[in-house]
C-alpha positions in Angstrom: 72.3 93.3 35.6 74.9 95.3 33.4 73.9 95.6 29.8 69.8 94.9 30.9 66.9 97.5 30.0 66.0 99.4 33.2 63.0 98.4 34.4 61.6 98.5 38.0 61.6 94.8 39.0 65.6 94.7 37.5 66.0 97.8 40.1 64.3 96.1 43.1 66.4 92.2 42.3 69.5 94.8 42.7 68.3 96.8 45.7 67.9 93.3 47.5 70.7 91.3 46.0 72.8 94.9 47.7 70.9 95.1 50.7 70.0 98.5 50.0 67.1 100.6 51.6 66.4 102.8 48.5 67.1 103.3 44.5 67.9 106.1 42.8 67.9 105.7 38.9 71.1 107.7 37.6 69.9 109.2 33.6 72.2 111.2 31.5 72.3 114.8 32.0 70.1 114.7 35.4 70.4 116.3 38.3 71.2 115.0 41.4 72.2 115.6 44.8 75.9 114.8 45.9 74.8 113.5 49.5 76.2 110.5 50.4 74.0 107.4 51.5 75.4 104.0 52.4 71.8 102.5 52.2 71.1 104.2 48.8 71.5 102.0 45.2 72.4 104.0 42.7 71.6 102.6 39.0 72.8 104.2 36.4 71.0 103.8 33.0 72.3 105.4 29.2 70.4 107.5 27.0 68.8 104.0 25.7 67.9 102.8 29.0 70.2 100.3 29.5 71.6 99.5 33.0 75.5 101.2 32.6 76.4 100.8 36.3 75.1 99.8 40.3 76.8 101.7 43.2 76.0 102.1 46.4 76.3 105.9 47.9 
């Protein structure tokens, strides 16, 4: 899913394929809180909107 355009149904294949409960898209120069959440994905997109990273927490 690395190197893929964002979109929603890309975020909800990797929220399953993790198991996660939730998604939180990660953009450049957001703000977000630092609380950690096991059941939380994390996807983090670039500027362009390409998927950059998937992490739980």
């Amino acid at each position: 899913m690395v190197g893929q355009p964002y979109s929603p149904e890309l975020a909800e294949r990797a929220r399953r394929a993790a198991g996660a409960r939730e998604i939180r898209k990660i953009e450049p120069g957001g703000a977000y809180t630092m609380d950690l959440d096991s059941t939380r994905l994390n996807v983090e997109v670039d500027r362009a909107d390409t998927v950059t990273g998937l992490r739980c927490g």
